[in-house]
C-alpha distance (Angstrom), angle and dihedral (degrees) to the residues before:
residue distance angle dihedral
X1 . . .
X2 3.96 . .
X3 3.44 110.0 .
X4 4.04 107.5 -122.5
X5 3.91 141.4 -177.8
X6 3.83 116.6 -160.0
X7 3.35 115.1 -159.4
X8 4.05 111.4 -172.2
X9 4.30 119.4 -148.5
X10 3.75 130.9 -167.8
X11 3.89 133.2 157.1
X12 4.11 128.3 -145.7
X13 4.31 115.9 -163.3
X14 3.87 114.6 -158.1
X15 3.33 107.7 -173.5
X16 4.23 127.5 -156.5
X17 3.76 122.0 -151.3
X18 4.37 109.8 -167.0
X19 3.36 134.6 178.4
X20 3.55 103.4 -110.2
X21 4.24 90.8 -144.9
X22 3.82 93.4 49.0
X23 3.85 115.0 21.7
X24 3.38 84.0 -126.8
X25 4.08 115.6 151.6
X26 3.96 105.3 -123.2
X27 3.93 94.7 172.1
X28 3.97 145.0 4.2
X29 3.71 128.5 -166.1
X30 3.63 137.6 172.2
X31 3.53 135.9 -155.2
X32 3.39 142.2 -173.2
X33 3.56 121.1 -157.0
X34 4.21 144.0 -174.3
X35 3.30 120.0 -108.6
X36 3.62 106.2 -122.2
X37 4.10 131.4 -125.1
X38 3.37 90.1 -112.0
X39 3.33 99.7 61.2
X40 3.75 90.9 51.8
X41 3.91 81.9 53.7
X42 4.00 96.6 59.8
X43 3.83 90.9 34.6
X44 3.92 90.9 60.0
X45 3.53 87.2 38.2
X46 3.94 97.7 56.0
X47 3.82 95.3 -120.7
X48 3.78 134.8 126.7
X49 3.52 119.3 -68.5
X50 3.72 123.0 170.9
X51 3.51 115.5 15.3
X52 4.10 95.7 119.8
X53 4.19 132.1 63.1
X54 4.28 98.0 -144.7
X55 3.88 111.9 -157.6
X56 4.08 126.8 -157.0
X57 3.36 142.3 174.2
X58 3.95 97.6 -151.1
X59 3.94 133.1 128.2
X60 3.65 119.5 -134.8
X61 3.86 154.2 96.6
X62 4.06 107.7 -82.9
X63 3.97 111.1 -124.3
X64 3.69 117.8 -166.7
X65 3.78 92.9 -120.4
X66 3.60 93.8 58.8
X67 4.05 108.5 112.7
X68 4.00 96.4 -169.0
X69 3.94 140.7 24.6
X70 3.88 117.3 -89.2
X71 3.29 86.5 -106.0
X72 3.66 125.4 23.5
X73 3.37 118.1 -139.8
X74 3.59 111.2 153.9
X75 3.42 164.7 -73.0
X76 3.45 162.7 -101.6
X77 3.57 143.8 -174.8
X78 4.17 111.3 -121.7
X79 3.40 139.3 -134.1
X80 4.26 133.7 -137.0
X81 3.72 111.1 -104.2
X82 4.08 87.4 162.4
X83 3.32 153.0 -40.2
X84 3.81 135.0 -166.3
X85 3.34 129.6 -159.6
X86 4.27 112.5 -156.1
X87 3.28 138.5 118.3
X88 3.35 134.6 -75.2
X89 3.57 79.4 26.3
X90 3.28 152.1 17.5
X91 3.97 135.0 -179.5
X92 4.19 146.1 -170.5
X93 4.04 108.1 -145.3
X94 3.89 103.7 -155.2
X95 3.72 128.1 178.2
X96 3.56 141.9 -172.3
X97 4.23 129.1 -160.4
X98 3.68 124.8 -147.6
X99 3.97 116.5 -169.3
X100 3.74 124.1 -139.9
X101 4.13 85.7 -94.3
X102 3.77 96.5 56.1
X103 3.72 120.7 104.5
X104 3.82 92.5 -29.1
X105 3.86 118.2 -171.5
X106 3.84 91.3 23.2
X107 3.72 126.2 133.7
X108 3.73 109.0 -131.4
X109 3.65 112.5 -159.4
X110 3.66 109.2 149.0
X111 3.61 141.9 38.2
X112 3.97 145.1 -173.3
X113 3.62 147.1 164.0
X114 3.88 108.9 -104.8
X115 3.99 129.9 -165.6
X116 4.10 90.2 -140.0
X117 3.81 128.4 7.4
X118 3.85 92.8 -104.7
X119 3.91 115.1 112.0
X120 4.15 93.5 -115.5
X121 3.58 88.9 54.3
X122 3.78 100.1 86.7
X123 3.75 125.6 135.9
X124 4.20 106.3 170.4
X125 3.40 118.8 18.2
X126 4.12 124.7 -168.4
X127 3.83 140.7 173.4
X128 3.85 117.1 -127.9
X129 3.51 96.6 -115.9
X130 4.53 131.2 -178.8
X131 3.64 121.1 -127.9
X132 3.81 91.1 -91.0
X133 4.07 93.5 66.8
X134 4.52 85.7 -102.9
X135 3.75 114.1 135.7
X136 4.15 118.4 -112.5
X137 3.44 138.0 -161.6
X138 3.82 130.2 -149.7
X139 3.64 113.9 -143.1
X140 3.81 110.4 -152.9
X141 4.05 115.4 -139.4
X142 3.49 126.3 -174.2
X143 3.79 87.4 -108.8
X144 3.68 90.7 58.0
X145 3.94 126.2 105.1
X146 3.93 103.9 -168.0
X147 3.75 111.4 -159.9
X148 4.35 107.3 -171.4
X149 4.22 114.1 -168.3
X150 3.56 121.1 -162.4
X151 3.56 122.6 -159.7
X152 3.41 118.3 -173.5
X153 4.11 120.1 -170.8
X154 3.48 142.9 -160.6
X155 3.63 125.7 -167.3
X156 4.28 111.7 -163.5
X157 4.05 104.8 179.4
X158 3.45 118.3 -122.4
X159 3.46 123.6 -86.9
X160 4.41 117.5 -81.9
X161 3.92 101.2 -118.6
X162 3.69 103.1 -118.1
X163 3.35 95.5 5.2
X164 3.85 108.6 68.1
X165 3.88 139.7 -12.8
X166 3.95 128.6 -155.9
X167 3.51 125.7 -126.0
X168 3.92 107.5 -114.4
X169 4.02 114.7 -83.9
X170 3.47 103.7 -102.4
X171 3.87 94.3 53.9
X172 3.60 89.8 37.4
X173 4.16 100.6 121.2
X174 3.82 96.3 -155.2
X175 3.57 93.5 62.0
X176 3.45 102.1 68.5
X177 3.27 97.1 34.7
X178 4.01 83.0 62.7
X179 3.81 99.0 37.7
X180 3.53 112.1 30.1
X181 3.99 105.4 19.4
X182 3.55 91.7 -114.9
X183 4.14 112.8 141.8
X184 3.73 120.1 -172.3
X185 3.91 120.0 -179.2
X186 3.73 117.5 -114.9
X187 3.89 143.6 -104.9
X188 3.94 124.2 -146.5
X189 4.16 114.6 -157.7
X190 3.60 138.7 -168.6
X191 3.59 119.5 -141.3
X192 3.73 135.5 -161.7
X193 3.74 93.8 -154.6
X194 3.87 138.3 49.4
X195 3.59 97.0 -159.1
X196 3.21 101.6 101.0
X197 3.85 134.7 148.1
X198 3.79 98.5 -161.1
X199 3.44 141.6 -3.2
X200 3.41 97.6 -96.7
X201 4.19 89.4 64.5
X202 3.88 77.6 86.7
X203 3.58 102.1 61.2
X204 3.78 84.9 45.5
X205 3.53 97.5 48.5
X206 3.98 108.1 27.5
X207 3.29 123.1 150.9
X208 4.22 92.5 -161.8
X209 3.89 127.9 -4.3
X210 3.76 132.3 -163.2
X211 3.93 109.5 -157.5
X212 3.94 134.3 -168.7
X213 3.91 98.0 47.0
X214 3.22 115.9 160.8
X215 3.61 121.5 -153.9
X216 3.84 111.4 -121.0
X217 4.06 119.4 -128.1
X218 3.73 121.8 -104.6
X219 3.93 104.4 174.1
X220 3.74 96.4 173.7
X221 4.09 98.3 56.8
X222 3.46 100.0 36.6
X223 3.67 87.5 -118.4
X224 4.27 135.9 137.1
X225 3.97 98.9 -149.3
X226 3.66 111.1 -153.5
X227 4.04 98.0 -143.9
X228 3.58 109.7 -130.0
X229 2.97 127.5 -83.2
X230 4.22 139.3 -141.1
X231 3.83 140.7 -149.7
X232 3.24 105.7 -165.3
X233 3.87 125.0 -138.8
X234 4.17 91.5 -96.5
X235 4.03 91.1 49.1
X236 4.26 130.2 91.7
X237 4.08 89.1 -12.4
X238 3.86 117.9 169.6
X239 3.74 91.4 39.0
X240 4.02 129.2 108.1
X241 3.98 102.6 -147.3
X242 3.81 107.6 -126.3
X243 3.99 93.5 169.2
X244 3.81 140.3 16.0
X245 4.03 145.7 171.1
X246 3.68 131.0 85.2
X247 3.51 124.6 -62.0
X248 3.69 108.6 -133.4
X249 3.82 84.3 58.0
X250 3.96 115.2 27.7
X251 3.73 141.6 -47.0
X252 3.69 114.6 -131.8
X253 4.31 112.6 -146.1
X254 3.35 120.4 -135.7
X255 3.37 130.6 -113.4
X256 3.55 94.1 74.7
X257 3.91 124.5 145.1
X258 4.10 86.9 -166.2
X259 3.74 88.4 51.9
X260 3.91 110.0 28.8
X261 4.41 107.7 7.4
X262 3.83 108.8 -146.1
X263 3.74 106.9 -89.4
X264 4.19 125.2 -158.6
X265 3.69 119.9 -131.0
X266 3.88 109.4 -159.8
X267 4.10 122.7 -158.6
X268 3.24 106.5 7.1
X269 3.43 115.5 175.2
X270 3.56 119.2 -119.5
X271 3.95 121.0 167.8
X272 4.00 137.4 -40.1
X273 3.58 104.6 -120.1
X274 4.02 131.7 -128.0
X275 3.12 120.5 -154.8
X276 4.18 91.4 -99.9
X277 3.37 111.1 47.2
X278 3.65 126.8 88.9
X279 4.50 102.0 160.8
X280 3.86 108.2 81.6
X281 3.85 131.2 175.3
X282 3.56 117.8 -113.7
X283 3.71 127.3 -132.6
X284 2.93 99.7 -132.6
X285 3.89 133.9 42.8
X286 4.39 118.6 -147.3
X287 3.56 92.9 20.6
X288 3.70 111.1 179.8
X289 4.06 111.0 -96.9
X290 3.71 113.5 -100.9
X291 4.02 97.5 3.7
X292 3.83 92.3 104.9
X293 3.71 131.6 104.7
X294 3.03 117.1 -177.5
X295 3.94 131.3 -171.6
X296 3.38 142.9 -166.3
X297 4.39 117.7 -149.8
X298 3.82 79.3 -21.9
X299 3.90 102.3 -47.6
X300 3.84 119.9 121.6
X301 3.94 109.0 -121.2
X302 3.94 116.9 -140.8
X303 3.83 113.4 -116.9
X304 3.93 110.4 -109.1
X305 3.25 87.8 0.3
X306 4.24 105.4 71.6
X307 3.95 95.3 3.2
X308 4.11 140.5 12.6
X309 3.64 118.7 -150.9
X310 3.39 142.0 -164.5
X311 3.94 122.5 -133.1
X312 3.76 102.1 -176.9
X313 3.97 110.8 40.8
X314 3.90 107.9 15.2
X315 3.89 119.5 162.9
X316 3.95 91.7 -94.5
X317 3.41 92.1 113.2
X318 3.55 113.9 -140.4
X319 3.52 114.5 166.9
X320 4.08 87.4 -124.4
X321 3.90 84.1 76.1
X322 3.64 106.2 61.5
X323 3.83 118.1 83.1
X324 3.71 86.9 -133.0
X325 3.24 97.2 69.6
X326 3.78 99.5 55.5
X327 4.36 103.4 71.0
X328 3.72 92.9 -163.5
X329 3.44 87.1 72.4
X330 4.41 100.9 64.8
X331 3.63 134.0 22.6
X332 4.10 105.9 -113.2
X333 3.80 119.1 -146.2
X334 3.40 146.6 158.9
X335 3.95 124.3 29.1
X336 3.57 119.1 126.4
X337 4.40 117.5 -90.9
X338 3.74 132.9 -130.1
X339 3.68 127.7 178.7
X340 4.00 90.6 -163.9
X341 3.93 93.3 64.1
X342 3.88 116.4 56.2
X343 4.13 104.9 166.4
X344 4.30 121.4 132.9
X345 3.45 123.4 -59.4
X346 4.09 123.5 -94.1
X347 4.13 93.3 -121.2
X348 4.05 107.2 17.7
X349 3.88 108.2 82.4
X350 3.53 114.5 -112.3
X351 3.49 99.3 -23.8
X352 3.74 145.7 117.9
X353 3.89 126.8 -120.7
X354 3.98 112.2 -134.8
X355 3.73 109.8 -102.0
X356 2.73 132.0 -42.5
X357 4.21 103.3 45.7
X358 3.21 126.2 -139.3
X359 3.84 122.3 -118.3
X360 3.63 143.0 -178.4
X361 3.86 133.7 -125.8
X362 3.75 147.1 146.2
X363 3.49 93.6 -73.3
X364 4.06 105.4 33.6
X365 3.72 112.0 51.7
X366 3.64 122.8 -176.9
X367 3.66 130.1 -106.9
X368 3.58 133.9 -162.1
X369 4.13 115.2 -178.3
X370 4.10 108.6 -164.4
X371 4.43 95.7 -166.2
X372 3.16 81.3 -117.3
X373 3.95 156.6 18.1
X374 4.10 112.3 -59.5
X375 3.90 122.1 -171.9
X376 3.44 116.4 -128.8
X377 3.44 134.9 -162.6
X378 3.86 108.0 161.1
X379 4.08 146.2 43.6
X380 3.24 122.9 -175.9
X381 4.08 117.9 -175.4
X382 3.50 109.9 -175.7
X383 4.16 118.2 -152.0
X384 3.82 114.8 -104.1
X385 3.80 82.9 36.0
X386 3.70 88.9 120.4
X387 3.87 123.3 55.4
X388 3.57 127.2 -175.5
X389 3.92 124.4 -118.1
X390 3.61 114.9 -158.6
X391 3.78 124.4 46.5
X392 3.57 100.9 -155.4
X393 3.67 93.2 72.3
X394 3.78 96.4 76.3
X395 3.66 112.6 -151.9
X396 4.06 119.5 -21.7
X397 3.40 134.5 166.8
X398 3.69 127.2 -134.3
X399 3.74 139.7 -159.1
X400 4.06 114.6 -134.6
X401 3.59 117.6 -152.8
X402 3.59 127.5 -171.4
X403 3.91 109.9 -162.1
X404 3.76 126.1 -179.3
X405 3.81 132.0 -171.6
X406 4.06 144.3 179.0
X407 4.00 94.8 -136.6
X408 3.50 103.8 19.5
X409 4.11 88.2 -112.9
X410 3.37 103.8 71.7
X411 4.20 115.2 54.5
X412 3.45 144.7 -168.7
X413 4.04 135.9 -165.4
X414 3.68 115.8 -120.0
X415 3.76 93.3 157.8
X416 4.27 132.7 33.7
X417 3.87 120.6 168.0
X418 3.93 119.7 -153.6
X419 4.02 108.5 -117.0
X420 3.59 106.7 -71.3
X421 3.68 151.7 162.1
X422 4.20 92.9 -94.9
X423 3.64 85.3 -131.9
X424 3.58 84.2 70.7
X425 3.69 111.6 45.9
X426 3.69 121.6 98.9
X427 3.78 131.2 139.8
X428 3.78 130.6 -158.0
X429 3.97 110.3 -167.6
X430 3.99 146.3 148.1
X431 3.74 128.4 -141.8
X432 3.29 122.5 -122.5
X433 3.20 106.8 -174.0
X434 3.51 88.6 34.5
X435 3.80 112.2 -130.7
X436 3.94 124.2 -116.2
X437 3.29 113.3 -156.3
X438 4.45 149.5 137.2
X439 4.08 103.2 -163.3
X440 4.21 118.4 50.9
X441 4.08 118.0 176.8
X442 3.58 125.2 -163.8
X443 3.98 109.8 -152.5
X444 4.06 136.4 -177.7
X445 3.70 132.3 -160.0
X446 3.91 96.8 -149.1
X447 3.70 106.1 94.2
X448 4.19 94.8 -151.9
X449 3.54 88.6 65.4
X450 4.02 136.2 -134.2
X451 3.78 132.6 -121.0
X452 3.50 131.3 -153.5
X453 3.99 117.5 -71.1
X454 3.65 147.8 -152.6
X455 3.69 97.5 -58.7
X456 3.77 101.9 31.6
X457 3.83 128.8 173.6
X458 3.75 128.5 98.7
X459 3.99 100.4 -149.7
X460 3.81 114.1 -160.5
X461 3.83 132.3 160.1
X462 3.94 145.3 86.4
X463 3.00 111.5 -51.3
X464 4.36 113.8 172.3
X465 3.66 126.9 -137.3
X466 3.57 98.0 -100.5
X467 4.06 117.9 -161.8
X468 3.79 97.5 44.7
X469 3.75 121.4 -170.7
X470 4.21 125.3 -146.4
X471 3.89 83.2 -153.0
X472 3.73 126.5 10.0
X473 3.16 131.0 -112.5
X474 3.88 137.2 -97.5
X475 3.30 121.6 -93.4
X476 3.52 107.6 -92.9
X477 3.61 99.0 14.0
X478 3.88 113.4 144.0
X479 4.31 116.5 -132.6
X480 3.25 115.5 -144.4
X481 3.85 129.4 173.0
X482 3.85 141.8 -173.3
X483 4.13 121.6 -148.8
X484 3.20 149.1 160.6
X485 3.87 129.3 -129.7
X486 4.08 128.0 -160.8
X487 3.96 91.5 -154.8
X488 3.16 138.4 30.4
X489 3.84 139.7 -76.2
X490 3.77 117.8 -143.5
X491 3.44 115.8 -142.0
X492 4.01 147.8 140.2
X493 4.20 85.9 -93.9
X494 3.71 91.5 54.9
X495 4.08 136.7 64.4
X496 3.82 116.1 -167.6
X497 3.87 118.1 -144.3
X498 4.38 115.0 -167.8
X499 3.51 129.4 171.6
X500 3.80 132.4 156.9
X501 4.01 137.0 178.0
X502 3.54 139.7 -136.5
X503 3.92 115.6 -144.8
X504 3.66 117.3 -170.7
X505 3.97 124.3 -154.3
X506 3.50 142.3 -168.3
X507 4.26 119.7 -101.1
């Protein structure tokens, strides 16, 4: 199934005839019109559209292949009154003036919006019609003051709950591109979560972007095609895709059998047991519940009978699984920022913070402020998290502390580095106790300050066990396990192809 949007345009004119002595209105009419193919034709072809109000005085029945009025006999470049961008939809309110001295004694009868004021340049064409369906004429005076609106609409459905979300209106690419001629090229983004409000949740949280697509042309359906597009087996590995698309258009969520059918994984290798253990990491994080089997030197195992396991938050640990990783869920402050160093944040995966970035020195620690109390069971800090800022420091070392507290007053240590190049402190731990807590700080001793690195993102959350064993297995024994997964798993075996199309259509 191709994934679509279908955005939907049509255009009214009312039209005010005034005595130009009095002000007084003489006559109203409104008309609606169809929007022609040849506006269809520039839209898909990223060219000007409505910038001119064309005039006739021609008799006829509109067709949408029709490129000028019956008769031509005019027109006029027009000026913004309004336009809103919201959803359902949104609108461009044009106008145009004539003066008493303009076209006097004609017969107006037809109007249109037009790309350029030459007579082929027509785009929407309509017949000034009364209430009862007859066609009217205007007939311009040299007393007359003839004020034309425009309005030109577009309709964007609302988002499919669970399916896909917009991006909010005014960074919503199509439209401009429909009501103010204004083409930008597009971005595609991965994303490690499909909780998102809007579309734009995936700029803010993508996990790998590919930027300055163009939409290709297809004139006969009416339809931008995005051309598809590839990650390649080096690009966005260690990441299970949970949403996708562009975000100045829509973000498709994952699961989604039209988008990404379930797929089975067989054998995967899961641990060599000892004798002791019974907890064991999954392969594979968001495995579909009650696809596994899983087996032990060959022999199935009975669900919650040998083994429990958990779908959702397994110890594969993607970075999609730690709360950290997700900034919608804390308020971030504090940190220390510099316009002259623009890497990836500490705590959002793979991503950059508008400028200016945030650092972290001696005297500016970081904060992060949950709502509430988290429990957390894991912090992972990988090396070349930490980068440092200023070259005219030489070489220091640092200390890294990672703090956490239940009022944001009173704080204790979960985490202290030795003093070390920051290129070179990491730290890989479990707790046990686990800690309980709503406020976590992030501190350095070197008073120039570092900012994140190559390899940036602090991971920290609960994250459970996973494969759990009733009674562990022999020493020796190999683990292996069958599953199937709804979305999919980024990795150096796998290259992932997307593409999607928007098809615009006549109200």
């Amino acid at each position: 199934m191709e994934n679509i949007i279908r955005p939907v345009v049509h255009n009214r004119f009312d039209i005010e005839v005034a005595d130009a002595r009095t002000g007084e209105i003489k006559q109203r009419v409104t008309s609606y019109n169809i929007v022609l193919d040849q506006y269809f034709n520039r839209l898909i072809g990223r060219a000007s559209k409505i910038g001119y109000i064309h005039l006739g005085t021609g008799e006829g029945n509109p067709t949408v292949n029709r490129t000028s009025m019956f008769t031509f006999l005019g027109a006029k470049s027009n000026s913004v009154v309004e336009t809103v961008k919201a959803y359902p939809t949104s609108y461009t309110r044009r106008k145009i003036v004539l003066s008493p001295s303009e076209y006097v004694g004609a017969r107006i009868t037809e109007v249109g919006f037009g790309y350029g004021a030459s007579s082929g340049s027509a785009v929407t064409h309509s017949m000034l019609k009364d209430s009862e369906g007859n066609q009217i004429a205007i007939e311009k005076t040299d007393t007359d003051v003839l004020t034309i609106y425009a309005t030109f609409y577009l309709t964007i459905g609302e988002a499919v709950s669970g399916v896909y979300v917009l991006p909010t209106p005014n960074n919503n690419a199509i439209i401009p591109a429909v009501l103010e001629d204004s083409y930008t090229t597009l971005t595609l983004a991965l994303g490690a979560h499909n909780s998102l409000d809007t579309a734009d949740d995936l700029a803010n949280n993508s996990i790998s972007g590919k930027s300055s697509i163009t939409p290709t042309s297809d004139l006969a359906n009416r339809k931008w095609q995005i051309p598809v597009t590839r990650w390649n087996y080096s690009e966005a590995n260690s990441h299970m895709i949970s949403s996708i698309g562009s975000p100045t258009i829509a973000a498709w969520l994952l699961p989604n059998p039209d988008i990404f059918p379930q797929i089975t994984l067989s054998n995967l290798p899961v641990a060599v047991g000892n004798g002791s253990s019974t907890k064991f990491t999954c392969p594979i994080p968001k495995i579909v519940p009650g696809s596994e089997a899983v087996r032990v030197n060959g022999v199935l195992m009975t669900r919650d009978v040998d083994y429990t396991l958990d779908y959702n938050n397994n110890a594969a640990e993607y970075p999609e699984l730690f709360i950290s990783t997700d900034p919608r869920n804390y308020i971030f402050s504090g940190g220390y920022s510099t316009t002259s160093y623009n890497r990836y944040s500490f705590f959002k995966w793979n991503a950059v913070y508008s400028s200016p970035s945030v650092g972290v020195n001696s005297a500016n620690p970081i904060y992060l402020d949950f709502g509430s109390a988290i429990t957390v069971n894991r912090l992972i800090i990988p090396a070349g998290t930490f980068s440092q800022n200023f070259s005219s420091t030489g070489s220091p070392t640092t200390v890294i502390t990672f703090d956490y507290s239940l009022d944001g007053e009173n704080w204790s240590n979960a985490f202290t580095s030795q003093a070390l190049s920051g290129y070179s402190i990491e730290a890989n731990l479990w707790f046990d106790p686990v800690i309980t807590a709503r406020y976590f700080r992030l501190t350095s001793s070197f008073y120039a300050g570092y900012g994140a690195g190559t390899n940036p993102n602090i991971l920290f959350g609960y994250i459970t066990p996973g494969l759990s064993f009733a009674i562990p297995p022999a020493e020796g024994a190999s683990i292996e396990m069958d599953c199937a997964i709804d979305r999919p798993i980024k990795n150096e075996n796998w290259v992932l192809d997307f593409s999607f199309a928007v098809q615009f259509e006549r109200g």
